[in-house]
C-alpha positions as CSV (number, residue, x, y, z in Angstrom):
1,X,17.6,40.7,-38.7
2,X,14.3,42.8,-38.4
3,X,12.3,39.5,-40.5
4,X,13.6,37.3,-38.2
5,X,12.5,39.2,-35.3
6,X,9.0,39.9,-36.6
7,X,9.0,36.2,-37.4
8,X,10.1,34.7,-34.0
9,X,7.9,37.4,-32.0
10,X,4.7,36.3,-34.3
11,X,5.8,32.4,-34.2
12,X,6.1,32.5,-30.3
13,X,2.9,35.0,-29.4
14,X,1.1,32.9,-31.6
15,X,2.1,30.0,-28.9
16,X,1.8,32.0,-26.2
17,X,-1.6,33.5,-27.0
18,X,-3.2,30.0,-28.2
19,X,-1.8,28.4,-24.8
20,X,-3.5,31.2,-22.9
21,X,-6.6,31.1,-24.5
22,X,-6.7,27.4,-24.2
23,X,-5.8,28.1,-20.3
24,X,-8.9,30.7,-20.2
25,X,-10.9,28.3,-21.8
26,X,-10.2,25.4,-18.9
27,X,-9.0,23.1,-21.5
28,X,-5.5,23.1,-20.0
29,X,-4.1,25.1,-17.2
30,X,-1.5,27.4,-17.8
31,X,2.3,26.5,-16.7
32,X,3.1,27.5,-13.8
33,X,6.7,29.8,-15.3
34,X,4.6,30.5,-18.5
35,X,6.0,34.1,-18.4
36,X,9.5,33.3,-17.7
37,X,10.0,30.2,-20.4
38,X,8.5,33.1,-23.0
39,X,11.0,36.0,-21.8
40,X,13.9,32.9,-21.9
41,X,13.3,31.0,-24.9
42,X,13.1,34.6,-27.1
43,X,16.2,36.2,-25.5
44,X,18.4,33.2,-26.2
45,X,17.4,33.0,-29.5
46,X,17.8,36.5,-30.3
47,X,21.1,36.8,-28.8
48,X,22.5,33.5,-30.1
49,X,20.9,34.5,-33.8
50,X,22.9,37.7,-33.8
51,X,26.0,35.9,-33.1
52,X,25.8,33.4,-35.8
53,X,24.8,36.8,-38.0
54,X,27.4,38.6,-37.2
55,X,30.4,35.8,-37.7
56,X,32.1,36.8,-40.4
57,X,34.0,33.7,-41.1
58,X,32.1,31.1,-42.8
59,X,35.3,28.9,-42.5
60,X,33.7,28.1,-38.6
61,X,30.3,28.9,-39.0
62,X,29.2,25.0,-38.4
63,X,31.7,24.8,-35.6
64,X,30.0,28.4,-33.9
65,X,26.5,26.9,-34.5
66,X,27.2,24.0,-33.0
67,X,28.8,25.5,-29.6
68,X,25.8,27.7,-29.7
69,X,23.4,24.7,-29.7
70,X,25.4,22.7,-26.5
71,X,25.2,26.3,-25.0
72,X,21.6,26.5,-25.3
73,X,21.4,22.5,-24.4
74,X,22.9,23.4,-21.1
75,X,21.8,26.4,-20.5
76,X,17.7,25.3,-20.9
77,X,18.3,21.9,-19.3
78,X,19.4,23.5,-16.1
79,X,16.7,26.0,-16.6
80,X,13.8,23.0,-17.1
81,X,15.9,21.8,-14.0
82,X,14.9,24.4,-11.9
83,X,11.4,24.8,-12.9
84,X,10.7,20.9,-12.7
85,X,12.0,21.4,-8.8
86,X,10.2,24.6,-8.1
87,X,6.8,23.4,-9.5
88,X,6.6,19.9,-9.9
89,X,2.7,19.8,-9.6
90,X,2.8,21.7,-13.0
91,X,6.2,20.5,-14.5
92,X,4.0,18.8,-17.3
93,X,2.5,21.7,-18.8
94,X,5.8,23.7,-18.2
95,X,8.1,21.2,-20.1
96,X,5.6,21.2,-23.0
97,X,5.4,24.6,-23.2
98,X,9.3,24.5,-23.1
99,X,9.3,22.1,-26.2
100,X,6.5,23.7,-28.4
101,X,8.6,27.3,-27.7
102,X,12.1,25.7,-28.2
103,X,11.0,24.2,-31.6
104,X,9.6,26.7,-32.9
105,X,12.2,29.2,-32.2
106,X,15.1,26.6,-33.3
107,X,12.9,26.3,-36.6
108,X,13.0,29.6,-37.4
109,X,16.1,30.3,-36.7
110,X,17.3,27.8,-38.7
111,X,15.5,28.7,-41.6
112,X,16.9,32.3,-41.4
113,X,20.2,31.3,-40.9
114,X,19.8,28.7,-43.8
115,X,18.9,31.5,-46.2
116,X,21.9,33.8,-45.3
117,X,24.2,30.8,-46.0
118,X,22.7,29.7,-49.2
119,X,22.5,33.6,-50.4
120,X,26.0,34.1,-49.4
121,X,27.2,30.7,-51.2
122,X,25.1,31.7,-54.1
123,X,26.8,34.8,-54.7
């Protein structure tokens, strides 16, 4: 759990930083909810990785990833919702943050959880 959440927190402030210094630079201005889609998009993941850790039955393990993907689905589509409302003059750069952030993160946390499955199967 600790590797996962060194790895997520250097995916995403690698993100984070680059899109900020490419803000600084003026080559793109930063989105306007560029603090809150960070804070968002790591908390879910953490929290829904821990669940999927923690299961202890394999036997639903696909069925449990798969609620905790439509939960995530619903839960950042009202989310980009709100933010395309609130800010629509910079709903551009906040949905592509969004995507860079959510892809990541969903990468690496299915990587991780990849590795558990095929250790545990292996042994």
């Amino acid at each position: 759990m600790i590797r996962f959440l060194l790895v997520l927190l250097l995916g995403n402030g690698l993100v984070a930083a680059g899109t900020w210094y490419l803000a600084d630079a003026g080559a793109i201005s930063l989105p306007g909810f560029f603090i809150e889609t960070t804070i968002l998009v790591l908390f879910a993941t953490v929290l829904l990785y821990a669940y999927l850790d923690k299961a202890g039955k394999p036997d639903f393990f696909t069925q449990l990833y798969l609620l905790s993907m439509a939960i995530k689905f619903l839960a950042f589509g009202a989310f980009m919702a709100y933010v395309i409302i609130d800010d629509p003059v910079s709903a551009k750069e906040n949905v592509v943050y969004f995507l860079v952030l959510y892809m990541l993160s969903t990468a690496i946390e299915v990587g991780f959880l990849y590795a558990k499955i095929t250790r545990n199967n292996a042994s």
